[in-house]
C-alpha positions in Angstrom: 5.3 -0.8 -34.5 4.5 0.0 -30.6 7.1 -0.9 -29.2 6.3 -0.5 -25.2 9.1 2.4 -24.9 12.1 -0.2 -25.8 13.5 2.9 -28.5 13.9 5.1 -25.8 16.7 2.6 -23.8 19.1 4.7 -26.9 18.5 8.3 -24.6 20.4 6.2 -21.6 23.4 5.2 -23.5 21.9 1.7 -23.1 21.1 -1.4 -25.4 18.7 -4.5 -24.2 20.6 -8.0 -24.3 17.4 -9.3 -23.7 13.4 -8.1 -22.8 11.1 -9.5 -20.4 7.6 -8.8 -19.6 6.9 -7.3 -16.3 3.7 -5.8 -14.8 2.5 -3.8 -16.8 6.3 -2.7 -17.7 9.2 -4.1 -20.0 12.3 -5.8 -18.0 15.4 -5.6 -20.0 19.3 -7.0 -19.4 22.1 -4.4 -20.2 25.3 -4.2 -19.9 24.7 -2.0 -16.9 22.4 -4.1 -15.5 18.6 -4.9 -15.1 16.6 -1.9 -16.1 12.6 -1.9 -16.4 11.3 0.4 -18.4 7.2 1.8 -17.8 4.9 4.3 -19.2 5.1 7.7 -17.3 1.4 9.6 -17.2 2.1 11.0 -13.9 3.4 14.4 -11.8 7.2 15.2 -13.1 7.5 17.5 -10.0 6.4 14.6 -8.0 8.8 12.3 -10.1 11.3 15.0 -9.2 10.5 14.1 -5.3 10.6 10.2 -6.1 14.4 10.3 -7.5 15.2 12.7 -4.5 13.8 10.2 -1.8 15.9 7.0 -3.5 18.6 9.1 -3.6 18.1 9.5 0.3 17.4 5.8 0.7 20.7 4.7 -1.3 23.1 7.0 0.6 21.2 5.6 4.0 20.7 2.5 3.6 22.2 -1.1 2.3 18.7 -2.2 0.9 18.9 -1.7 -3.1 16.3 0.7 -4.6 14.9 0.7 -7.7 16.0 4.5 -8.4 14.6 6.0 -11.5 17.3 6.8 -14.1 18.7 10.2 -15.2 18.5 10.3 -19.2 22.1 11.6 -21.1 20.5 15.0 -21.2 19.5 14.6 -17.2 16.5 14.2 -17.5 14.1 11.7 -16.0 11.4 11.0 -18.1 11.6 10.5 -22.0 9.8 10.5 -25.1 9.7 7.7 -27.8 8.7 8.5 -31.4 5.5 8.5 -31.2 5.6 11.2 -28.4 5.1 8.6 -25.1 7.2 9.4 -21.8 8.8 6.8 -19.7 10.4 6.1 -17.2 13.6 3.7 -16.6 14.4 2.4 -13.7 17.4 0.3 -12.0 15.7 -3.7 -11.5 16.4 -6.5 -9.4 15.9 -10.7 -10.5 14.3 -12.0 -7.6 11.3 -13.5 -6.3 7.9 -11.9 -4.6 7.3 -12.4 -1.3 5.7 -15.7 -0.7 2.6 -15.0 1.5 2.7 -18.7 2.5 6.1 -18.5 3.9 6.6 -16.7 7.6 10.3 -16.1 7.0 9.1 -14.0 3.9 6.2 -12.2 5.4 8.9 -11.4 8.6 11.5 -10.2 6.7 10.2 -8.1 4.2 8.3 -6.2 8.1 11.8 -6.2 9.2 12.6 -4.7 5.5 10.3 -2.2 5.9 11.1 -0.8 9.1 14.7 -0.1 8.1 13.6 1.8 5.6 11.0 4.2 7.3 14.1 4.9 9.3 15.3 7.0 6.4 12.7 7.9 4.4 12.3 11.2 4.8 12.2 14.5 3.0 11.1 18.5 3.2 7.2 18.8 3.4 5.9 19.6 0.0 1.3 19.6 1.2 -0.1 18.8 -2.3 1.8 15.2 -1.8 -0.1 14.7 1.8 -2.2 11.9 2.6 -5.8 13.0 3.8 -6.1 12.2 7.6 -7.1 9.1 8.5 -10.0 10.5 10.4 -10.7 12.5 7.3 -10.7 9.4 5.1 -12.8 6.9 7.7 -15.5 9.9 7.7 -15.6 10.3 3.8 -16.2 6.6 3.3 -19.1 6.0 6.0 -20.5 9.0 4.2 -20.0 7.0 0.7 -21.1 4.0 2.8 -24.3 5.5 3.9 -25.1 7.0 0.7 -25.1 3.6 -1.0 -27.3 1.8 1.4 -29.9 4.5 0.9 -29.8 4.2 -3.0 -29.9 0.1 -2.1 -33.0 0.2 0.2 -35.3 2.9 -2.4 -34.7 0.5 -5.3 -37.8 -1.3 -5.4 -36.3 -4.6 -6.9 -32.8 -6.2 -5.7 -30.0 -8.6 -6.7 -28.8 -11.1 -5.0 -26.0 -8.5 -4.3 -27.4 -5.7 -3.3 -29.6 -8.1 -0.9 -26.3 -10.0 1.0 -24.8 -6.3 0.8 -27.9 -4.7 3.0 -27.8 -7.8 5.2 -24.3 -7.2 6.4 -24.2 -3.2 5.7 -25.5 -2.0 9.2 -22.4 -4.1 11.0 -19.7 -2.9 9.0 -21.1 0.5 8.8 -21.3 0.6 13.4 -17.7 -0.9 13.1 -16.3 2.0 10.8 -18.6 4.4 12.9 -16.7 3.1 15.5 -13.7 3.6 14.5 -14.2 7.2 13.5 -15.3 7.5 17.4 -12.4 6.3 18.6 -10.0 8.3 16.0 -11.7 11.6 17.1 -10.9 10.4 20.9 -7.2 9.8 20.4 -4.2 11.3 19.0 -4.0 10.2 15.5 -4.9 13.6 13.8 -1.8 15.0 16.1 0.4 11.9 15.3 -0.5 13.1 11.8 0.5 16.3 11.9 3.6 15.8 13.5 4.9 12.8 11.4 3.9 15.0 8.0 5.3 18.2 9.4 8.5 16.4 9.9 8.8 14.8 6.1 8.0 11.2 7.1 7.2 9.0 4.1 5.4 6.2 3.1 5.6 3.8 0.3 1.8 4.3 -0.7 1.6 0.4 -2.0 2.9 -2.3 0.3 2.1 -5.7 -1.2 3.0 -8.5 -1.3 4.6 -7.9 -5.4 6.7 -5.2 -4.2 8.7 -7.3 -1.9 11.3 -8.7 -3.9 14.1 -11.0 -2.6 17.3 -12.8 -3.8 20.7 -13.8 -2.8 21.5 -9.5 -2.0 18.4 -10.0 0.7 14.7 -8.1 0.4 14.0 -5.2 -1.3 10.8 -2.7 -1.4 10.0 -1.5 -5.3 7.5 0.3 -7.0 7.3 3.9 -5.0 5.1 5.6 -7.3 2.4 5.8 -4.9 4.4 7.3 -1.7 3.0 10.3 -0.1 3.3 11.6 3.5 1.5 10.2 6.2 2.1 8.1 9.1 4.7 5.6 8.6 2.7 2.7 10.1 0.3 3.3 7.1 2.5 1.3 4.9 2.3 -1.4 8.3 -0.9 -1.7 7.9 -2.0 -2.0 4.5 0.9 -5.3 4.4 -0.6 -6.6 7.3 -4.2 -6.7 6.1 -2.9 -8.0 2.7 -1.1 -10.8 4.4 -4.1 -11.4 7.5 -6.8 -11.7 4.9 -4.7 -14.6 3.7 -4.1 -16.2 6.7 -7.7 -15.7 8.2 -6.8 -12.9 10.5 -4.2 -15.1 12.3 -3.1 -13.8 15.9 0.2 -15.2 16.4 1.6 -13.8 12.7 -0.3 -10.5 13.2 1.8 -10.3 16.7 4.6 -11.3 15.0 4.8 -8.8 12.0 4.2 -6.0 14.9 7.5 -7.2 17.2 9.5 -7.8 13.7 8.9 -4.2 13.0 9.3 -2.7 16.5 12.6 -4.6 16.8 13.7 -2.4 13.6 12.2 0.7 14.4 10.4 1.4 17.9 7.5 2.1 17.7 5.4 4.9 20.3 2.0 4.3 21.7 0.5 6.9 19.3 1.6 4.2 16.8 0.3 1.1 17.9 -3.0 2.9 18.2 -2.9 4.2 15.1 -2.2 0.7 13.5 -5.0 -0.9 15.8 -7.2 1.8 14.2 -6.4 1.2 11.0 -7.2 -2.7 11.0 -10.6 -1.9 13.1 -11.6 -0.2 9.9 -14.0 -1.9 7.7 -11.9 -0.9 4.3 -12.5 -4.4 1.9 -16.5 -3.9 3.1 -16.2 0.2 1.5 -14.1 -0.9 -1.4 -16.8 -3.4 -2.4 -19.6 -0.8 -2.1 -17.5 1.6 -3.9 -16.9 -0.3 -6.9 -21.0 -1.2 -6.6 -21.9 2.4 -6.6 -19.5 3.5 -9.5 -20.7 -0.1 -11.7 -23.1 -0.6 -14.1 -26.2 -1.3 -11.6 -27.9 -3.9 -13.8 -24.9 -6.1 -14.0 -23.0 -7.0 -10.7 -20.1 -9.3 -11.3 -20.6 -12.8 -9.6 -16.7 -12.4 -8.1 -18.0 -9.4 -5.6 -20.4 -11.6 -4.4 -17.4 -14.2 -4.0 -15.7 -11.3 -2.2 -18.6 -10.2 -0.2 -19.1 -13.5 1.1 -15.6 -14.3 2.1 -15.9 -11.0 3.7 -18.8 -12.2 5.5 -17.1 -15.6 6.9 -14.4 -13.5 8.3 -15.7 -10.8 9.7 -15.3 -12.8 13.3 -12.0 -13.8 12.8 -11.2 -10.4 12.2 -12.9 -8.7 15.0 -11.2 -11.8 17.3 -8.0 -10.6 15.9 -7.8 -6.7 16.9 -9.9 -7.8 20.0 -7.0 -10.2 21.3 -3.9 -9.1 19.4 -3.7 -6.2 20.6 -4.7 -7.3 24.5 -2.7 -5.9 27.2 -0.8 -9.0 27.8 0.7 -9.0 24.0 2.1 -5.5 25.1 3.4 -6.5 28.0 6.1 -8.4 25.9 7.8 -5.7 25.2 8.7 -1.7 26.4 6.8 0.7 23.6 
C-alpha cells in the first residue's frame, strides 16, 4: 500500500503519534516534534544549498525554520520501498496568514525583512534568477507571439476576443516597463546583490506565513534562488494588493513595515516600483492560453481575465500615487 513516504519516518529514528494531511505533504506528531514529510523530485546539490541556508537562518536568527532533516546515515533525502525519495522536514501548528487581517499581512513584511537580513550564502550561477529585464523582455516576446497567433485565426472565442481587446494596453505597459528597466539600475542592482549571495525565498504567499503563540514564520524554501531581495517583496505584495483592489494606504504600509526592518536603498524601491508596473497576471493568463488546448478555454480564465480588466485602473492608480514623492518624503531611504 502507498503509503505517502510514512515508512521512511524509521531512517530518522522517528515514529508518527499521529498523521495529518498537508499540502500536498504528510504532517506527522513525534516525540521530537512536528515533522512533515514530502516527495523529493528535485536537485540534491540544490537540496544540499537549502539545509546550508536554514542552517544560516537558525544560527542568525530567532524566527523558526522549517530545516530539512539529516537521516541516521546523514543523509537528506530517503528512499521508501518502493524506491521514492523524501524529504523530512521540522513543522510548526499554526495558522496562514489571514489576507483579511492588516496585523497579519504587516507582520509576516516585518517577518520577512528580518530574514533577508541573513539570508545569504556563496554564489553558486546555475541557482540565479534570470534578470528582471531579461524576464520582462522574454514575456512581451511570449506576449507578442500570442496576439499574432490570436489575430490570424479566422474564427474566435469569447476568450481570445476579451484577450485581443485588452492585449495592446497590457502589452505598452510591460513595454514600458522594460523601457524603464533598461534606463535604470536594476541589471546593476542585480549583479551586485547576486554577486554578494543575497537570497530569496522564490514563493512568498500568503500559505507560507505561518503564525502561533512562538510569532511568524516563513516555510516552504524550495523555490529560493538568488536575486534581488525585494523580489520576494513583491510577489507578497501583489498576492495581498490583488486582494485588496490595489489598496494605497496597505501597499504604503507593507513598504515602511519592511524598511523599518531592513532599509531599503533607492535602487530598491525602484526595483519594487518596477516590478508591480509589470503586467505579470495579464502574461500568466496568455501563457497558460498558448500552452492549452485551443478548442477548449476554461470559463475561470475568462473569470480572471475580467477581474483583471476591472482592475487594471486601480492598479495603475496605485504605482502612480504610492509611490509619489510625498510618500517618500516620510521617511530617509
Amino acid at each position: 500500500m502507498y503509503d505517502y513516504g510514512l515508512s521512511v519516518l524509521e531512517q530518522y529514528g522517528l515514529e508518527a503519534k499521529a498523521v495529518y494531511r498537508g499540502r500536498g505533504a504528510l504532517i506527522c506528531e513525534t516525540e521530537k516534534g512536528l515533522k512533515i514529510i514530502r516527495e523529493f523530485k528535485g536537485s540534491v546539490k540544490k537540496l544540499e544549498q537549502l539545509y546550508q541556508l536554514q542552517l544560516t537562518i537558525r544560527q542568525n536568527s530567532s524566527i523558526p525554520v522549517d530545516c530539512v532533516m539529516e537521516n541516521l546515515d546523514g543523509g537528506l533525502t530517503s528512499l521508501d520501498k518502493d524506491g521514492i525519495a523524501y524529504v523530512v522536514r521540522d513543522w510548526f501548528g499554526g495558522r496562514e496568514c489571514d489576507t483579511k487581517s492588516q496585523n497579519d499581512i504587516l507582520e509576516s513584511v516585518r517577518t520577512l525583512a528580518r530574514l533577508h537580513s541573513v539570508m545569504c550564502l556563496p554564489l553558486v550561477e546555475n541557482y540565479k534568477k534570470e534578470s528582471l529585464l531579461e524576464e520582462c523582455s522574454r514575456h512581451n516576446r511570449e506576449i507578442r507571439k500570442t496576439g499574432t497567433y490570436i489575430r490570424k485565426k479566422r474564427t474566435k472565442n469569447e476568450f481570445e476576443r476579451r484577450l485581443m481587446g485588452c492585449l495592446k494596453d497590457f502589452l505598452a505597459q510591460g513595454e514600458q516597463t522594460v523601457e524603464d528597466l533598461s534606463s535604470s539600475r536594476c541589471l546593476q542592482l542585480y549583479e551586485e546583490e547576486t554577486k554578494r549571495g543575497s537570497v530569496c525565498h522564490g514563493d512568498c504567499n500568503q500559505h507560507n506565513f505561518l503564525r502561533n503563540e512562538e510569532g511568524t514564520m516563513l516555510v516552504n524554501y524550495e523555490k529560493w534562488n538568488f536575486d534581488c531581495q525585494v523580489a520576494d517583496l513583491y510577489q507578497f505584495m501583489r498576492k495581498i494588493l490583488e486582494k485588496h483592489n490595489w489598496n494605497v494606504s496597505l501597499g504604503q504600509d507593507m513598504i515602511l513595515a519592511y524598511h523599518k526592518e531592513k532599509k531599503l536603498t533607492e535602487e530598491e524601491v525602484i526595483n519594487l516600483k518596477l516590478r508591480l508596473s509589470y503586467p505579470w497576471k495579464f502574461w500568466k493568463l496568455v501563457n497558460h492560453y498558448a500552452g492549452s488546448s485551443k478548442p477548449w478555454i476554461s470559463g475561470r480564465n475568462l473569470e480572471k481575465l475580467e477581474v483583471l480588466i476591472k482592475q487594471q485602473k486601480a492598479w495603475m492608480e496605485f504605482i502612480k500615487r504610492c509611490f509619489s514623492d510625498s510618500f517618500f518624503s516620510r521617511f530617509t531611504l
